[in-house]
C-alpha positions as CSV (number, residue, x, y, z in Angstrom):
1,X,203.3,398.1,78.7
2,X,205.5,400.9,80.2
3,X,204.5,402.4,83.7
4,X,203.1,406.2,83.2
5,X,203.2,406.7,86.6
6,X,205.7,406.2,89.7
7,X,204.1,406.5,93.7
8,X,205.5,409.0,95.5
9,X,206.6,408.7,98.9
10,X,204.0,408.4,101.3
11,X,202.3,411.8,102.0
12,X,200.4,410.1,104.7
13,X,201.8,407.1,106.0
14,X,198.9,404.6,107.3
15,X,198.7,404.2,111.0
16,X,196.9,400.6,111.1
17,X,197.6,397.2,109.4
18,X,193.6,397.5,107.5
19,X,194.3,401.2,106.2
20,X,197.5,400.4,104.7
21,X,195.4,397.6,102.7
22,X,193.4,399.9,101.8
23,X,196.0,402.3,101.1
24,X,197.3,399.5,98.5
25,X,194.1,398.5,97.2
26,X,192.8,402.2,96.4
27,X,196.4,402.5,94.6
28,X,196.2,399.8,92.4
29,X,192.9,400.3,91.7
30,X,193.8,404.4,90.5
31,X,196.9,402.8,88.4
32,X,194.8,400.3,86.4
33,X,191.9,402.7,85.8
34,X,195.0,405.3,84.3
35,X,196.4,402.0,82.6
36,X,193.1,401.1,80.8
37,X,192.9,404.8,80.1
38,X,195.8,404.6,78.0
39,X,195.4,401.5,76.3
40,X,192.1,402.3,74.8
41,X,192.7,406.1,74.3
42,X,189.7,407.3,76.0
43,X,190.3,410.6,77.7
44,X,190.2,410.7,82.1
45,X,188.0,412.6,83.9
46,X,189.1,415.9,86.0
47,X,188.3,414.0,89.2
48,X,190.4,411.3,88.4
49,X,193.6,413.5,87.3
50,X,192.9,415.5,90.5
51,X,192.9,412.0,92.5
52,X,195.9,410.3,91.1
53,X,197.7,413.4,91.5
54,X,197.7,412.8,95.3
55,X,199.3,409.4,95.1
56,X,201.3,409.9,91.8
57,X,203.6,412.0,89.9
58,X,204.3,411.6,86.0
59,X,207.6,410.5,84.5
60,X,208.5,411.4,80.9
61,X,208.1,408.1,78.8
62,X,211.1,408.7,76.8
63,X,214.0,409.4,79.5
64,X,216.1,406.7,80.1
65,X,218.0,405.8,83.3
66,X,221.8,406.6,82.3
67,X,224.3,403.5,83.0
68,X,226.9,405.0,85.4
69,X,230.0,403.3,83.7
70,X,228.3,404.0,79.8
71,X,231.2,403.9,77.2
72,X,231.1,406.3,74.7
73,X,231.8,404.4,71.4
74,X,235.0,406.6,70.6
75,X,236.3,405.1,73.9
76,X,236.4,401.8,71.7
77,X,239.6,402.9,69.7
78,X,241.4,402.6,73.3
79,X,240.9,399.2,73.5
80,X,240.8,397.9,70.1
81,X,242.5,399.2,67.1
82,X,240.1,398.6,64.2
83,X,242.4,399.4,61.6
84,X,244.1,396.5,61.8
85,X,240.8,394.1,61.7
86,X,240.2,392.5,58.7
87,X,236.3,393.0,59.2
88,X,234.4,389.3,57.7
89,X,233.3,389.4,53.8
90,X,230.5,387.4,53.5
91,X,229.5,383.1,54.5
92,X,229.7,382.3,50.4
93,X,229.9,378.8,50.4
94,X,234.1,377.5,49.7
95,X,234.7,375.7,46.5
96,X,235.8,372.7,46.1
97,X,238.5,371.4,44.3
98,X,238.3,368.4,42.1
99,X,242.4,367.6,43.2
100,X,241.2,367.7,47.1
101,X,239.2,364.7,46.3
102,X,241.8,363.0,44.1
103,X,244.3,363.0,46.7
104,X,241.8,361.8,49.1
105,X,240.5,359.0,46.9
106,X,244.0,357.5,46.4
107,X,244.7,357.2,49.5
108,X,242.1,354.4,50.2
109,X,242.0,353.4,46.0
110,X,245.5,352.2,44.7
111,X,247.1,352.0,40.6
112,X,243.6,353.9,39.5
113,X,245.0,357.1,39.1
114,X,243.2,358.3,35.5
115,X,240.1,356.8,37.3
116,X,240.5,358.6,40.8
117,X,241.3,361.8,38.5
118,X,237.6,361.6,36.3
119,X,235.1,360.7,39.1
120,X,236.9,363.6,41.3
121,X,236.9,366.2,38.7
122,X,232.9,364.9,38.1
123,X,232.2,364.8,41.5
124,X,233.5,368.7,42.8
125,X,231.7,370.1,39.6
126,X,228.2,368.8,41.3
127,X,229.3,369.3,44.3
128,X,229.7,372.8,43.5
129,X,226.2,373.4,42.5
130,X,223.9,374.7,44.8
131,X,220.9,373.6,42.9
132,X,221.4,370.6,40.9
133,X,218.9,369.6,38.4
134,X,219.1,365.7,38.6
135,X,222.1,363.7,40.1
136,X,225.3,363.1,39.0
137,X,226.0,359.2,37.7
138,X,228.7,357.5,36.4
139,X,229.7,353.9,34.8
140,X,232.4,352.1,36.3
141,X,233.7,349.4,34.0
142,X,236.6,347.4,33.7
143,X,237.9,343.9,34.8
144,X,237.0,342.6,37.6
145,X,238.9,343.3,41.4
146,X,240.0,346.5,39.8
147,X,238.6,348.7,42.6
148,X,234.9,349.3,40.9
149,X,233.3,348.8,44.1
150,X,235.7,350.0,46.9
151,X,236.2,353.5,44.8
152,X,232.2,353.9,45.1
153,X,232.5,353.3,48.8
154,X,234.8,355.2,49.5
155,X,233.5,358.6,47.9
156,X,230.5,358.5,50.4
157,X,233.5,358.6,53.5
158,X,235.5,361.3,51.3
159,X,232.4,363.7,50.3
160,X,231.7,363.6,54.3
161,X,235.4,364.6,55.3
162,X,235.5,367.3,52.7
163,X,232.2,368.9,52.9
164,X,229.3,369.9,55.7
165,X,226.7,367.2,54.7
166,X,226.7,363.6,55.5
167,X,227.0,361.3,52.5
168,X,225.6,357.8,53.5
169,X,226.1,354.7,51.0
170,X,223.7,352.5,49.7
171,X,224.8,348.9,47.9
172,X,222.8,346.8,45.6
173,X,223.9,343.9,43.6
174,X,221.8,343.9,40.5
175,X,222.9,340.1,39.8
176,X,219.4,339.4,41.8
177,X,217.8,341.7,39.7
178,X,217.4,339.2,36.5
179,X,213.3,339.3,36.3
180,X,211.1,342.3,35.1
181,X,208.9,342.6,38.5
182,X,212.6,342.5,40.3
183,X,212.1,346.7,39.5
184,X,209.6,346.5,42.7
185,X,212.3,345.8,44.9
186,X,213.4,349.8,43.7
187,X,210.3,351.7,43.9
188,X,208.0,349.6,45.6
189,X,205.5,347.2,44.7
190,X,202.1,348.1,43.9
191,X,199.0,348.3,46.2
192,X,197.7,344.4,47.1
193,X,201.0,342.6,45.4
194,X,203.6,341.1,47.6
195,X,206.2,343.1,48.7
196,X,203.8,346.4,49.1
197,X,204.5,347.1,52.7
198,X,208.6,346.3,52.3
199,X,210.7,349.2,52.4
200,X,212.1,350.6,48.6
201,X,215.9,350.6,48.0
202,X,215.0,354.3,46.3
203,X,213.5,355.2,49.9
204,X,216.8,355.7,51.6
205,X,216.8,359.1,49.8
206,X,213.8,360.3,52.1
207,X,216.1,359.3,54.7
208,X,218.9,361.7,53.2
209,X,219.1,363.4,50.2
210,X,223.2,363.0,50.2
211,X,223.3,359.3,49.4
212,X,225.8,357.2,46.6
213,X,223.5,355.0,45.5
214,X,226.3,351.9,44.4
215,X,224.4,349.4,41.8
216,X,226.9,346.3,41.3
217,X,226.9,344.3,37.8
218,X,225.0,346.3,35.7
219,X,225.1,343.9,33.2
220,X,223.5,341.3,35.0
221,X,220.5,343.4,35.7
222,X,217.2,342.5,33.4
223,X,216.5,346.0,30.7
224,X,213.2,346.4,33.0
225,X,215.0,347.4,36.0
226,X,217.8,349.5,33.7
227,X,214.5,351.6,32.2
228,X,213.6,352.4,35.8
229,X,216.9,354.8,36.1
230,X,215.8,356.8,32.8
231,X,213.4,358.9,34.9
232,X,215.9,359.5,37.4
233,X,218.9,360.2,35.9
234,X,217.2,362.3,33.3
235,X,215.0,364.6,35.6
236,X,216.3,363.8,39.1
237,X,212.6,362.1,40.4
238,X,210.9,358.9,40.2
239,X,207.5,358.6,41.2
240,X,206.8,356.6,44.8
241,X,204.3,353.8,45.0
242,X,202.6,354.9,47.8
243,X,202.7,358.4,50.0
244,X,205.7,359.0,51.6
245,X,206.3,360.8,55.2
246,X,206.0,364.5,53.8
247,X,203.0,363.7,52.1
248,X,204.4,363.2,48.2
249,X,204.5,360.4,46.0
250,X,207.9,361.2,43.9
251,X,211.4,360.8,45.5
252,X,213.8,362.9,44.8
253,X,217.4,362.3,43.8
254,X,219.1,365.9,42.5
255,X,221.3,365.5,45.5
256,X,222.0,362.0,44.9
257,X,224.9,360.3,43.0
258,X,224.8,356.8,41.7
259,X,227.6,354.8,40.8
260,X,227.1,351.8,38.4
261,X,229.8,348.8,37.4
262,X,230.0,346.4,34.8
263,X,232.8,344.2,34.1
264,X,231.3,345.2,29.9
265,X,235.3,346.1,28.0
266,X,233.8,349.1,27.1
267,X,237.2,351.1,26.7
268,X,239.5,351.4,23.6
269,X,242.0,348.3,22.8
270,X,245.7,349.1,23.2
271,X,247.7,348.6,19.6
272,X,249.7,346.0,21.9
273,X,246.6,343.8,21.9
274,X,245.6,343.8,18.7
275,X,248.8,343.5,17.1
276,X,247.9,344.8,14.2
277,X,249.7,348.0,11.8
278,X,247.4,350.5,10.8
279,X,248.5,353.4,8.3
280,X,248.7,355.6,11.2
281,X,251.8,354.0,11.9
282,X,253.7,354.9,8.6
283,X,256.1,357.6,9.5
284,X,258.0,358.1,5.7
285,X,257.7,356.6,2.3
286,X,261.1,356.6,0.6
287,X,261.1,355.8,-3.6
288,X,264.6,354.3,-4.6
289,X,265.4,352.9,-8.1
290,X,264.5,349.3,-7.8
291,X,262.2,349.6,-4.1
292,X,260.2,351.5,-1.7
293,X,261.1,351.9,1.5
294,X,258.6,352.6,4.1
295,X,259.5,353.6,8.1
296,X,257.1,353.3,10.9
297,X,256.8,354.7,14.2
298,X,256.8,352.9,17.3
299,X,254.0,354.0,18.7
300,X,251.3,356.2,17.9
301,X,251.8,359.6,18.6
302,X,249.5,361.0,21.6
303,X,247.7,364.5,22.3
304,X,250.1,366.6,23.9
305,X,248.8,368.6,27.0
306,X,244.8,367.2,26.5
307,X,243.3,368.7,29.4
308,X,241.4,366.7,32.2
309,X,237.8,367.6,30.9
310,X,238.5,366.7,26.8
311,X,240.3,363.6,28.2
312,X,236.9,362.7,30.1
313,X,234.7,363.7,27.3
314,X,236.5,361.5,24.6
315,X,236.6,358.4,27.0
316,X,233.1,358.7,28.1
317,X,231.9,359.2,24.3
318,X,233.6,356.8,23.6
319,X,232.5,354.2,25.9
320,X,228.9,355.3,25.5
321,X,229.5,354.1,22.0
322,X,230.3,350.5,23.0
323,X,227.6,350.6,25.6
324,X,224.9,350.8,22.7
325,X,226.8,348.0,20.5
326,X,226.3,345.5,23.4
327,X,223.0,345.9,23.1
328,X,221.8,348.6,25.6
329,X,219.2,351.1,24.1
330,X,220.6,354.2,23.2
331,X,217.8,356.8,25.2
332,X,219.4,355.0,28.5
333,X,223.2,355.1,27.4
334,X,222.7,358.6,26.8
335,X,221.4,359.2,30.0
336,X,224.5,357.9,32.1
337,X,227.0,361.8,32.9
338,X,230.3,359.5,32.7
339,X,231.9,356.6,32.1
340,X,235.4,356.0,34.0
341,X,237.5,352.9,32.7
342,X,239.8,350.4,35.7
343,X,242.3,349.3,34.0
344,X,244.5,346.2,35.1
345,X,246.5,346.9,38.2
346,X,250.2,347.3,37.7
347,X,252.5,344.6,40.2
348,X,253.6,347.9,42.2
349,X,249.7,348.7,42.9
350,X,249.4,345.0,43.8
351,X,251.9,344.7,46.3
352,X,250.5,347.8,47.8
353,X,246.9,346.9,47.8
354,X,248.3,343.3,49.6
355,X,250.5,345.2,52.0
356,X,247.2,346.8,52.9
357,X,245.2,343.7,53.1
358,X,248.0,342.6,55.4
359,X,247.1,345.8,57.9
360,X,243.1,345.8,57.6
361,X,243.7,341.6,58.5
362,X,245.3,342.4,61.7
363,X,242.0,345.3,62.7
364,X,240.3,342.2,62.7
365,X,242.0,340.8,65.4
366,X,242.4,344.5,67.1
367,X,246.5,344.3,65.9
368,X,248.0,347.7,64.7
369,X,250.8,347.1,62.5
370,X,253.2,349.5,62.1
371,X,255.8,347.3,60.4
372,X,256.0,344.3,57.8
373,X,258.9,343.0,57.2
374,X,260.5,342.5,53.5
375,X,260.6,338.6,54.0
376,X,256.9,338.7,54.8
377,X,255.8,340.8,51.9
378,X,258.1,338.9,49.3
379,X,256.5,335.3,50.8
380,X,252.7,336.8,50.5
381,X,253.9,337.8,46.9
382,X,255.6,335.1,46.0
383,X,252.6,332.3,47.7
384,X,250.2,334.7,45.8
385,X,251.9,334.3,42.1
386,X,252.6,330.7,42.2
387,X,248.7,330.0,43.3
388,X,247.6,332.4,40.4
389,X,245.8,334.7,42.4
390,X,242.9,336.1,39.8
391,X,242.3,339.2,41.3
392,X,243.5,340.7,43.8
393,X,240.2,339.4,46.1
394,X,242.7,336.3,46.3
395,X,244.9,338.0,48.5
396,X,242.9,337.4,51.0
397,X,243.0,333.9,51.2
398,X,246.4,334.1,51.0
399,X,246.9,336.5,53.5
400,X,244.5,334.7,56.3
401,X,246.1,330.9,54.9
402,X,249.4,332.1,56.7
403,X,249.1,334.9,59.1
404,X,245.6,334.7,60.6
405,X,246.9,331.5,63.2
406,X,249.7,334.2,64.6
407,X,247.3,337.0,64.8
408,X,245.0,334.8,66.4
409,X,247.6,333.6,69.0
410,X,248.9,337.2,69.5
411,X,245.7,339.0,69.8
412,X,245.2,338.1,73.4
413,X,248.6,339.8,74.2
414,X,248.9,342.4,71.4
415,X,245.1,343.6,71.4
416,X,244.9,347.1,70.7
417,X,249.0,347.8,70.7
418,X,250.9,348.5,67.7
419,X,253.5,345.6,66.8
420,X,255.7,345.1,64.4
421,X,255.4,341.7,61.7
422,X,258.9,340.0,62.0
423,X,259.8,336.6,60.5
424,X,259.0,334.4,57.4
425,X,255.1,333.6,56.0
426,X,256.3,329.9,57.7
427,X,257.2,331.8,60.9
428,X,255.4,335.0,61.4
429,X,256.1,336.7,64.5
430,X,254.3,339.7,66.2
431,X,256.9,341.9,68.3
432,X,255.9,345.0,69.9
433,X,257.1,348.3,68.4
């Protein structure tokens, strides 16, 4: 409420402590008799007008007190040149590009290139949505300690580096999945059986709607639990067992991405492992007199400049193919967005991914290696192909069989310094950098 009235300066100054109480008192009581005149719109009296006027003059409501140092606004062009600001366009959310999250994938994921490639291009096109209509999945298959597993992880850590949101992960190994009621362990059990008050796997979503849901041996997993993802991969809900925090009974997973493996060969053979000619392989028929000679090409010819997205399509189509002929139902093959194919690792990924495991083994003893010698790396390799490693899990073993004693020794000493790995596998030694 904005004062109608200001005092004036004393006309009369009181003479006695008890008259200039009163003098205050009569005041206020004049200003809030003008006040409530003015809220409420009822006209004053004469004798009231005639009484404040002894105490009060009016101000004008609408003049303003003028700031002393006010800047006029073409006094701005003295101070800042606006022609040469580049005034903001808009906050439209930035794009992201499927190669961002390639090149950040490989880093962590080694000799998976093609497979880096599809589940980036996959993942920036949902990313890219700002409403999504149900989550984006894929099926990672191949043979086993291929990288399945660690490529699921690590998209969780990429998609928070790249983007605003925070991508949590979520693992579940679907080998202990291998009875019809194991589906409870998902979406809850119902009211009075056991397991009704433990916490869903699906209810991590409710926690964040950003999460990789990673499912591990899909194969392994009874059809029950399979036909509980229809719902959710199809339409992006699932209905709740009992009422969740908000109130609702459905979770929802349009935000979500899951991530499925199987070790299922569900990709194309090579023409080296079959070993068989085909007729696609005739190149020329030549008629002579007395024969027919016929010339072959050495290898099939391939699609010249296929682009990343028919690549994808005729691999996952493919695959989704093969998927049905091992005897998963059709409705939930169809359901799955993509299906990316780990091949074998080549010996140069290999000897990468062990030089790794060589550097993550010393974290574990608080050792920052910023140096392996060649001798080392060519013992691990050589230990690691005489024992027959299977996969490259093996390496492990390998790795700890002959270095963990000198990083135990040197961690004391070396904790938390970067050193250098000198020697022989026989005779490791840690020297500082």
């Amino acid at each position: 409420m904005k004062q109608l009235c200001q005092p004036l300066s004393a006309k009369a100054t009181p003479v006695s402590a008890a008259d200039e109480v009163l003098w205050e008192i009569h005041k206020f009581t004049i200003y809030n008799r003008a006040r409530a005149a003015h809220v409420s719109g009822k006209p004053l009296s004469l004798s009231d007008i005639d009484e404040m006027r002894q105490y009060f003059h009016p101000l004008s409501i609408k003049a303003a007190p003028v700031p002393v140092a006010a800047w006029d606004t073409h006094d701005l062009s003295r101070i800042v040149n606006m022609k040469e600001i580049t005034l903001p366009t808009g906050t439209a959310r930035a794009t992201l590009n499927y190669k961002t999250i390639q090149w950040e994938l490989e880093k962590i994921i080694m000799g998976q290139e093609e497979a880096t490639e599809t589940i980036a291009h996959n993942a920036a096109l949902f990313l890219n949505k700002s409403k999504p209509k149900k989550p984006l999945s894929f099926v990672a298959f191949g043979p086993p300690g291929t990288g399945k597993s660690e490529t699921a992880k690590a998209l969780s850590k990429v998609l928070t580096k790249l983007t605003s949101r925070k991508y949590t992960d979520v693992w579940t190994d679907l080998n202990t999945f291998t009875e019809s009621h194991s589906v409870n362990r998902l979406i809850g059990s119902p009211p009075g059986y056991i397991g009704y008050d433990d916490t869903p796997i699906f209810e991590a979503v409710t926690k964040n709607p950003h999460t990789v849901f990673i499912f591990d041996e899909l194969d392994k997993a009874h059809p029950e639990v399979i036909k509980a993802f229809m719902s959710i991969l199809d339409e992006g809900r699932c209905a709740a067992r009992k009422e969740l925090a908000d109130g609702s009974r459905e979770y929802d997973f349009k935000h979500c991405i899951f991530i499925f493996t199987s070790n299922y060969q569900l990709g194309k053979p090579s023409k080296k492992q079959n070993k068989f000619a085909s007729s696609y392989d005739m190149e020329n028929i030549l008629h002579d007199d007395d024969a027919v000679n016929i010339s072959y090409t050495e290898n099939r010819p391939e699609e010249t400049q296929t682009t990343v997205v028919n690549r994808i399509y005729r691999n996952t189509e493919s695959a989704r193919k093969v998927f049905v002929e091992v005897g998963v139902l059709r409705e939930i093959a169809s359901r799955f967005n993509c299906f990316v194919e780990f091949k074998e690792l080549s010996a140069e990924a290999k000897v990468q991914i062990l030089a790794r495991q060589v550097v993550d083994t010393g974290f574990e003893y608080n050792i920052r290696l910023a140096h392996i010698s060649s001798h080392i790396m060519q013992g691990l390799i050589d230990a690691s192909t005489s024992e027959n490693a299977l996969t490259v899990r093996s390496f492990k073993s390998v790795i700890e069989g002959y270095l963990a004693t000198a990083f135990a020794e040197a961690g004391s000493s070396c904790e938390g310094r970067t050193v250098r790995l000198e020697g022989t596998i026989e005779a490791p030694v840690l020297m500082a950098s």
